[in-house]
C-alpha positions as CSV (number, residue, x, y, z in Angstrom):
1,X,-21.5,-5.9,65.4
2,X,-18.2,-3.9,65.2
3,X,-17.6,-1.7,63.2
4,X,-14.2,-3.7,61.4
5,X,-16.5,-6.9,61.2
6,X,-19.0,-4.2,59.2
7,X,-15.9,-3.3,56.8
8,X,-14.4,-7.0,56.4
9,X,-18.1,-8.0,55.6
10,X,-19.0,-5.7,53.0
11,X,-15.0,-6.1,51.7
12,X,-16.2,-9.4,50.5
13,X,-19.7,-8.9,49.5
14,X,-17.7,-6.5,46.9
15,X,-15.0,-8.5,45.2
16,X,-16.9,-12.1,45.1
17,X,-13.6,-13.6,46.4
18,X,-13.2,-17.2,48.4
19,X,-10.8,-18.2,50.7
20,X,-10.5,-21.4,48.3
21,X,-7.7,-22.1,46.2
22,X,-9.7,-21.4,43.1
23,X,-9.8,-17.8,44.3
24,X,-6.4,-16.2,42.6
25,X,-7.2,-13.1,45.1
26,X,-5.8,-15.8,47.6
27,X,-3.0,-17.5,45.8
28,X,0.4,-16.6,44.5
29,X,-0.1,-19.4,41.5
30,X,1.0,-18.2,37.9
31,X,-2.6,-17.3,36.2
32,X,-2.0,-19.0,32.8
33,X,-3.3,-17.0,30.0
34,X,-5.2,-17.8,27.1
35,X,-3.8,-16.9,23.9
36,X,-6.0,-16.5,21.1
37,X,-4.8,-17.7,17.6
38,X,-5.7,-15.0,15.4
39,X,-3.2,-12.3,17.1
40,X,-0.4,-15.1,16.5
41,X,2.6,-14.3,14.5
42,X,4.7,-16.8,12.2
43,X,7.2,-13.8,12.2
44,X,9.4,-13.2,15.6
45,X,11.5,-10.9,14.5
46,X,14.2,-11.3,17.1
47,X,14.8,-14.8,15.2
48,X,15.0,-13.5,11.7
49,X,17.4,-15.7,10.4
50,X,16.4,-18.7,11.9
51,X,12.8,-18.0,10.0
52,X,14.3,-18.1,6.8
53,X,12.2,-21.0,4.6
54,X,14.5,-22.8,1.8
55,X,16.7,-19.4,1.2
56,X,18.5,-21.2,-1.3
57,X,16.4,-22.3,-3.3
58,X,16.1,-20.6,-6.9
59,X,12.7,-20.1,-8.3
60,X,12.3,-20.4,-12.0
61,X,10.0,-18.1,-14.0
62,X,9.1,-19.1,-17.0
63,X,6.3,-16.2,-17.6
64,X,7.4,-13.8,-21.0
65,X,7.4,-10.1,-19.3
66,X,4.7,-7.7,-20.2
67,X,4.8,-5.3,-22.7
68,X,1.8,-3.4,-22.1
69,X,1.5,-0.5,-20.1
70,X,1.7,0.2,-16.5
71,X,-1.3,0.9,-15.9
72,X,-3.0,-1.6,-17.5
73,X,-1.1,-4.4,-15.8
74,X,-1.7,-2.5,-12.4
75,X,-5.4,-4.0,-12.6
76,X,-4.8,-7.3,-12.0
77,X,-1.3,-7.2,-11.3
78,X,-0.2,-10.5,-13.4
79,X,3.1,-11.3,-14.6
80,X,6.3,-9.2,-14.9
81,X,6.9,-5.8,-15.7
82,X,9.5,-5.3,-18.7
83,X,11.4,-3.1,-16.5
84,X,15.4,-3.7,-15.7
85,X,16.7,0.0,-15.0
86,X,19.9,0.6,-13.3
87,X,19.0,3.6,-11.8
88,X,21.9,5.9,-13.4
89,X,19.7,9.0,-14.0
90,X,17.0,10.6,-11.3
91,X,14.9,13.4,-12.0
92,X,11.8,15.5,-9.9
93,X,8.3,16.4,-11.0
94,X,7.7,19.1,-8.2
95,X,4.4,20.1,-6.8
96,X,3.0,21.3,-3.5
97,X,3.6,18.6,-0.3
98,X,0.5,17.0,0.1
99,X,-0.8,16.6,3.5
100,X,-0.9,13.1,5.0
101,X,-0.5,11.8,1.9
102,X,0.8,8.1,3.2
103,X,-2.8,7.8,4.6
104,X,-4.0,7.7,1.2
105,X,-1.7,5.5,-1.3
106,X,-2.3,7.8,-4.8
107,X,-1.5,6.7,-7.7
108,X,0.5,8.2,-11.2
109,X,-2.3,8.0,-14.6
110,X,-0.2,7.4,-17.3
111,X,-0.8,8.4,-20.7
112,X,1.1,7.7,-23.8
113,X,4.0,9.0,-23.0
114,X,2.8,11.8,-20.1
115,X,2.0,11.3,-16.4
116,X,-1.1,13.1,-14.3
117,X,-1.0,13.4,-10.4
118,X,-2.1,16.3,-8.6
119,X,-1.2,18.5,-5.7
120,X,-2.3,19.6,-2.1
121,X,-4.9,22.4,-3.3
122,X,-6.4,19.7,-5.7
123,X,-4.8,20.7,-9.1
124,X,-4.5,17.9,-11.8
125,X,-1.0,18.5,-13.5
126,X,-0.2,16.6,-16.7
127,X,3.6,16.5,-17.2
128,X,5.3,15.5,-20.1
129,X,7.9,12.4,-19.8
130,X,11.1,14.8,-19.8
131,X,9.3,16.8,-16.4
132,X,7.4,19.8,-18.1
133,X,4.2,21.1,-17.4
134,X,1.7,20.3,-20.1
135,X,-1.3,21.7,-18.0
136,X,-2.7,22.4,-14.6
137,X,-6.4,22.3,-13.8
138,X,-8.2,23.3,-10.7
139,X,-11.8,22.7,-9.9
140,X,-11.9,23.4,-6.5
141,X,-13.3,26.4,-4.8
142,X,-11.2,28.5,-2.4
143,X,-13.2,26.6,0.7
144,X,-12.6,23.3,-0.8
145,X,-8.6,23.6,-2.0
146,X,-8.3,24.5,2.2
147,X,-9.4,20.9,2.8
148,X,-6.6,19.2,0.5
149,X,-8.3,17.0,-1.4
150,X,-7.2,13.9,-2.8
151,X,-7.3,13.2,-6.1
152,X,-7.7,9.0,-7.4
153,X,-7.9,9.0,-11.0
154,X,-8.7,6.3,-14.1
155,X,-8.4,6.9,-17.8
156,X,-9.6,5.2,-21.0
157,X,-6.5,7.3,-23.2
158,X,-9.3,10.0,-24.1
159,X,-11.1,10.7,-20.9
160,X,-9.8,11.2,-17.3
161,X,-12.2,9.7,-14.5
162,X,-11.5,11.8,-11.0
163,X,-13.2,11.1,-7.6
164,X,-12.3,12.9,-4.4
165,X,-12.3,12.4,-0.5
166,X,-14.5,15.5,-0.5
167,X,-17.3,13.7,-2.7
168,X,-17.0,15.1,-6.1
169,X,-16.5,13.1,-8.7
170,X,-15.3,14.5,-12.7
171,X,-14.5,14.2,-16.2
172,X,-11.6,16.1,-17.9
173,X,-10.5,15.6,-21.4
174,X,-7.3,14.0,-21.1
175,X,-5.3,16.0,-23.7
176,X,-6.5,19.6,-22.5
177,X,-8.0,19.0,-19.4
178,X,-11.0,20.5,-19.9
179,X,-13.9,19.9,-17.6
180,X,-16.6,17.6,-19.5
181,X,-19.2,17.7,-16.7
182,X,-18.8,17.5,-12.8
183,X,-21.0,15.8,-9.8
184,X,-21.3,15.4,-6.6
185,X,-21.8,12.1,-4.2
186,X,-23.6,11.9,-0.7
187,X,-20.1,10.8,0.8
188,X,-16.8,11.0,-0.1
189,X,-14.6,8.5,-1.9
190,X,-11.7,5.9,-0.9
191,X,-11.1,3.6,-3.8
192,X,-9.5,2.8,-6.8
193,X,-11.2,3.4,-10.2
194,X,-12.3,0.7,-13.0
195,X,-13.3,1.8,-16.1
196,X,-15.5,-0.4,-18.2
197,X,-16.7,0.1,-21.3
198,X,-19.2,3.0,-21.0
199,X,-19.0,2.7,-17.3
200,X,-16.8,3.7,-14.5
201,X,-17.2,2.4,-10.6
202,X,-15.7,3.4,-7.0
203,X,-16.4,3.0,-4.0
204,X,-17.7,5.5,-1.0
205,X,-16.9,5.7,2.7
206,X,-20.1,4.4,3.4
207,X,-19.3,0.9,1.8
208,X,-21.4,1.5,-0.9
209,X,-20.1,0.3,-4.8
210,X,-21.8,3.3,-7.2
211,X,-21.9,2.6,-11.3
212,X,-22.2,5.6,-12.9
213,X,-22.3,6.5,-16.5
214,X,-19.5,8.0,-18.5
215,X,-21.1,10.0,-20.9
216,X,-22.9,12.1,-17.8
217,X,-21.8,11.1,-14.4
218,X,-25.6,10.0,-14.0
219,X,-25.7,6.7,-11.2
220,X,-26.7,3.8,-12.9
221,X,-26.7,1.4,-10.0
222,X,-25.6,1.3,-6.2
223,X,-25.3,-1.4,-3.8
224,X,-24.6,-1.2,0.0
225,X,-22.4,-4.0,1.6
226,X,-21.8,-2.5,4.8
227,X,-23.2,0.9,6.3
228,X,-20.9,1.1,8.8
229,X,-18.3,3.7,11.1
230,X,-15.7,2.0,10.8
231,X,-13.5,3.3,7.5
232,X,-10.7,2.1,5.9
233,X,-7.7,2.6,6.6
234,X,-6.4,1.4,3.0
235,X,-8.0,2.5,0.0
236,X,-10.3,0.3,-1.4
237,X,-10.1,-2.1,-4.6
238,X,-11.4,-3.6,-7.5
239,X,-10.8,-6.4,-10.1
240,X,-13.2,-6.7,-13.4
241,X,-13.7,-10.1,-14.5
242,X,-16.4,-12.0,-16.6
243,X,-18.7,-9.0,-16.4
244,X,-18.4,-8.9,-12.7
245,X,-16.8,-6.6,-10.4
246,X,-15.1,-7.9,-7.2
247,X,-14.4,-5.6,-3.9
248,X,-13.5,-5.4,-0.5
249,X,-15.1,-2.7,2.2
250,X,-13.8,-1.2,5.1
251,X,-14.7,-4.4,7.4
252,X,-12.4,-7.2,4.9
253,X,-15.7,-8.8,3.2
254,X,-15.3,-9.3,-0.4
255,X,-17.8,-9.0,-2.4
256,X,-18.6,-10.2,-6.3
257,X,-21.8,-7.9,-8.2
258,X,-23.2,-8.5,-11.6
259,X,-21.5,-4.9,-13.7
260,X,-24.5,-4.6,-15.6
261,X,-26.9,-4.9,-13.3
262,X,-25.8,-4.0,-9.7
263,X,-27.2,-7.5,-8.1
264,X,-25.2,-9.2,-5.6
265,X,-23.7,-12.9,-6.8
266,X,-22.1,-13.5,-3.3
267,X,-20.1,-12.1,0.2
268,X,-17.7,-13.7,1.6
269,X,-17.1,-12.2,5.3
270,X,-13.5,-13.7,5.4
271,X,-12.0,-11.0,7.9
272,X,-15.5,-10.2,9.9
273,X,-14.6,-11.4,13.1
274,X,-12.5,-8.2,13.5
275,X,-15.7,-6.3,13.6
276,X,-15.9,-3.2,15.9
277,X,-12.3,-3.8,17.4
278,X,-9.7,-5.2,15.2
279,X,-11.5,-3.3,12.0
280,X,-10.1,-0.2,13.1
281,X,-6.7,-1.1,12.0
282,X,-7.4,-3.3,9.6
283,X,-5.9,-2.8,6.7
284,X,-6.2,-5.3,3.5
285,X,-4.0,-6.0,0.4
286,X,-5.3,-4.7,-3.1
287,X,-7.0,-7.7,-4.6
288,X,-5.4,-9.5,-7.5
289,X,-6.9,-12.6,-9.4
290,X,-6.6,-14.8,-12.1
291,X,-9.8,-16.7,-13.9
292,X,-10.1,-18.9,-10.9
293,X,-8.8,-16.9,-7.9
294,X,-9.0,-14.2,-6.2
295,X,-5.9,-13.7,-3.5
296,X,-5.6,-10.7,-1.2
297,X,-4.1,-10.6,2.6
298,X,-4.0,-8.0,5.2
299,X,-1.9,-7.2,8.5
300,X,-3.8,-9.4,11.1
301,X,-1.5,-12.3,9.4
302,X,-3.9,-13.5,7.2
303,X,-3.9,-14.2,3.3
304,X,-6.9,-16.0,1.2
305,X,-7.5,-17.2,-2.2
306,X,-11.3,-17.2,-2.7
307,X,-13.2,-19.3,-5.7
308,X,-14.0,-16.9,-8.1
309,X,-17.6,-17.5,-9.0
310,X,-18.7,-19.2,-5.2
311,X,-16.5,-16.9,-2.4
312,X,-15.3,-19.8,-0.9
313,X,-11.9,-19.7,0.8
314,X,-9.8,-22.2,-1.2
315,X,-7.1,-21.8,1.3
316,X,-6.1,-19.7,3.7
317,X,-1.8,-18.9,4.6
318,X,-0.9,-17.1,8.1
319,X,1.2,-14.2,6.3
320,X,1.8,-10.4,7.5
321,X,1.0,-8.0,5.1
322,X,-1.5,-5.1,3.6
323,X,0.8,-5.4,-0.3
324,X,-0.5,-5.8,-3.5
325,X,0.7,-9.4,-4.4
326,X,2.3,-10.4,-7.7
327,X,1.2,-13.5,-9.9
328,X,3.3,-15.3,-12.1
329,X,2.7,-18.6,-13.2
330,X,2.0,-20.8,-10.1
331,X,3.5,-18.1,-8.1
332,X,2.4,-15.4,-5.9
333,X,4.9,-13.0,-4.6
334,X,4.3,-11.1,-1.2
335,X,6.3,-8.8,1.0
336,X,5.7,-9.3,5.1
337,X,4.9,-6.3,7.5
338,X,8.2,-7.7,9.0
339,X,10.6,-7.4,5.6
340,X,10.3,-11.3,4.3
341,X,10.0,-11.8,0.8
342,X,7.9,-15.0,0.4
343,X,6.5,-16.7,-2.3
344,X,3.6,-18.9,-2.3
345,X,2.4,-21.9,-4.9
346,X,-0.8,-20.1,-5.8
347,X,-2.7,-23.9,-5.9
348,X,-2.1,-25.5,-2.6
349,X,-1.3,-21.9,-0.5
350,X,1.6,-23.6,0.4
351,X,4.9,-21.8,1.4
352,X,7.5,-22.5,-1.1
353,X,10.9,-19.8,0.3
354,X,10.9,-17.0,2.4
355,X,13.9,-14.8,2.4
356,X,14.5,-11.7,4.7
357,X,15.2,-8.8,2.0
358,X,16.0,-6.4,6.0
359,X,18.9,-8.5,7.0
360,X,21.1,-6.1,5.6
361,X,19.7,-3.2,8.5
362,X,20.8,-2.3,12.1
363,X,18.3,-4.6,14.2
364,X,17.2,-1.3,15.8
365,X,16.5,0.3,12.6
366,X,15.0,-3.1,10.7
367,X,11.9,-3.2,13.6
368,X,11.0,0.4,12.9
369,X,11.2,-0.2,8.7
370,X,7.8,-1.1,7.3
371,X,7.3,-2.0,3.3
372,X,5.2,0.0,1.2
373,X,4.9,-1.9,-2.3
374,X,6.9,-3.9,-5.1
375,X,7.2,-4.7,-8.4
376,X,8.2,-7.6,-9.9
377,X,10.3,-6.8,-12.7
378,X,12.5,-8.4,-15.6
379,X,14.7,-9.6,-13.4
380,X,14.2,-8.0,-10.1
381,X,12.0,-7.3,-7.9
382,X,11.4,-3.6,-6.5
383,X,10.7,-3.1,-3.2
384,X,10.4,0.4,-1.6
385,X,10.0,1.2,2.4
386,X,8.3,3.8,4.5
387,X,12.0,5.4,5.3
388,X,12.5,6.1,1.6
389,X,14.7,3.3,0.4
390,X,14.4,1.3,-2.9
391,X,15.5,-2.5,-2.5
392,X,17.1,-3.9,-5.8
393,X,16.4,-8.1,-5.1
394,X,17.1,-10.7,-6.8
395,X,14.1,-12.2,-8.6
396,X,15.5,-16.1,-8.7
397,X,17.4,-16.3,-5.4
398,X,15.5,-13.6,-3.0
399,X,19.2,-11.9,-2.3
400,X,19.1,-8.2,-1.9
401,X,21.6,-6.5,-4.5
402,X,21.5,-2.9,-3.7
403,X,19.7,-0.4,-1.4
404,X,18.9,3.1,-3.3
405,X,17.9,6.1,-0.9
406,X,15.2,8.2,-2.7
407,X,14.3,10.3,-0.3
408,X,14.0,10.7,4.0
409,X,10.4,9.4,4.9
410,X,7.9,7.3,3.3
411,X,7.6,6.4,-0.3
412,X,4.8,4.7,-2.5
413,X,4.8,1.4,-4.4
414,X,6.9,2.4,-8.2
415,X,4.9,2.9,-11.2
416,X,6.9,1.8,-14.8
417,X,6.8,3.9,-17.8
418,X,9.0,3.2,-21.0
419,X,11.5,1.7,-19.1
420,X,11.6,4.2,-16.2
421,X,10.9,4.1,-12.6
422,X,8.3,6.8,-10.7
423,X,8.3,6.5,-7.1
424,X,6.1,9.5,-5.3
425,X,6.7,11.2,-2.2
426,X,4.9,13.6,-0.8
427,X,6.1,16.8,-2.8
428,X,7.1,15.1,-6.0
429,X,7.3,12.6,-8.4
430,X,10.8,10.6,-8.6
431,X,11.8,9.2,-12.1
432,X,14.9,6.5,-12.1
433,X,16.5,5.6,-15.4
């Protein structure tokens, strides 16, 4: 046998081909592809005005705003704020840039009329409402304040509640900041803080929900939903209803546990088909509820309302976005990946308007702009980006009045106290009258 007879054999021993017309190694026909659903958009961004939904309709809101604090409507995030600044005055709390700090999505505490954050060595700083320094309080060591913690904190108006992504977790008192006792965890944390009653819970990088008690920092209860690699990249959240918490883990499951005692009620694996490829960038929407529903959405262009006490998905809405919704009265309000403002009937999941709050940027510069968070307030709604831009829009009609720069790069969702605005950046804390 010659030797090129030896070469063309063994050629196709390799590649498996045919000389058929099955064989596309043979044939110049078009391969058609297979496209798989769950990576489709409902947002093409070069149509953006074509994809506005009723934009002229006016949504009536018939909800009284809320008079309570801030901080207390940030858990379940129901109703308006009673917020309608103009933003004439703008003043700085300064501190120390903190290092990726968009990675991490801190929050202000408020309390009474003061506001706590921290800085990049892991000092707490309590700042009065006119920007001075009411205390500072470091209880790091030199080896630890060289890893730049970050700080999420919860109060109860006498105690502070902080937890780490180093794994400590502490109690100050809240009007002197002295330590009360400090602990440490076998992995660090990436979650909000709920506070209840004698209790306080947060969640791990290890997936695992942790009760522990207020008066010591003792764990009460634990409960692993997912021991996985994967970690999240959104910090984690909580709602407290009926005497059961509800969460979501680094993978998308939800999860609702009994408070008192730890045990699991149900898991609702909405978003764990993403599992070891998609999870990596997954990142999920805080959760919200009312006494029915819980609704939460995330960037693979999904959102779900689940039945409170079963984990069922009531319905389920092909929308863009890792943004704590706003409910108000058979509303919920969202914010796209893609700049749509689009609001939902919270019964039927049904698509009521969508209105594109970027129209107003340079198409160039619109595809690179991403949201960061709202606020619905008395009459507007306040939207701020990742290129440092507050969005004044219309609550009724959707229309964008006004575009505010605060600063050059990324800024978080705004915080409300006595009728002023807090937007943070990474080396300071912006207040808008």
């Amino acid at each position: 046998m010659s030797n090129i007879l030896k070469i063309v054999l063994i050629f196709f021993s390799i590649v498996g081909c045919s000389l058929n017309k099955n064989s596309k190694f043979w044939t110049n026909e078009k391969i058609t592809e297979i496209k798989n659903e769950n990576i489709k958009e409902i947002f093409v961004k070069e149509e953006t005005t074509s994809l506005e939904f009723n934009p002229n309709l006016k949504i009536s809101i018939y909800s009284k705003v809320i008079n309570k604090s801030f901080i207390n409507n940030y858990d379940n995030n129901n109703g308006r704020i009673n917020y309608s600044g103009n933003f004439e005055n703008k003043s700085k709390f300064k501190f120390s840039k903190i290092k990726n700090f968009h990675q991490y999505d801190p929050q202000i505490v408020f309390n009474n009329d003061n506001i706590i954050f921290f800085d990049n060595n892991g000092a707490i700083l309590k700042f009065d409402n006119n920007s001075n320094l009411l205390w500072k309080k470091n209880y790091y060591s030199k080896s630890e304040k060289k890893q730049k913690p970050i700080l999420y904190f919860s109060n109860n108006k006498k105690f502070l509640i902080v937890a780490d992504n180093l794994a400590k977790y502490y109690m100050l008192n809240i009007e002197t900041g002295e330590l009360q006792w400090i602990k440490n965890n076998s992995a660090p944390f990436n979650s909000q803080i709920k506070i209840y009653k004698d209790k306080f819970f947060v969640i791990d990088f290890n997936n695992v929900l942790r009760a522990y008690s207020m008066r010591d920092g003792n764990e009460l209860w634990s409960i692993v939903t997912e021991n996985t690699l994967i970690r999240s990249q959104k910090k984690l959240s909580m709602v407290i209803l009926d005497e059961k918490i509800f969460f979501n883990n680094s993978l998308g499951d939800i999860s609702s546990v009994d408070i008192n005692s730890g045990e699991l009620i149900w898991q609702s694996p909405t978003q764990s088909s993403l599992i070891y490829d998609g999870s990596f960038f997954l990142k999920t929407s805080d959760i919200i509820a009312d006494k029915k529903t819980l609704y939460f959405s995330n960037n693979n262009n999904q959102f779900f309302a689940l039945d409170i006490n079963t984990g069922t998905v009531n319905w389920e809405q092909k929308i863009n976005s890792n943004l704590r919704s706003t409910l108000i009265d058979d509303y919920i309000f969202t914010v796209s990946q893609e700049g749509y403002l689009i609001i939902i009937d919270k019964s039927s999941g049904n698509i009521i308007r969508i209105t594109d709050v970027f129209k107003n940027f340079k198409r160039k510069k619109r595809l690179k702009i991403k949201p960061t968070g709202f606020i619905v307030g008395k009459d507007n709604i306040y939207l701020t980006t990742d290129h440092g831009r507050l969005l004044l829009i219309d609550i009724t009609t959707g229309t964008t009045k006004s575009v505010k720069k605060i600063d050059n790069s990324r800024i978080s969702r705004p915080s409300v106290l006595n009728q002023k605005l807090y937007i943070i950046t990474d080396n300071s804390i912006i207040k808008l009258d």
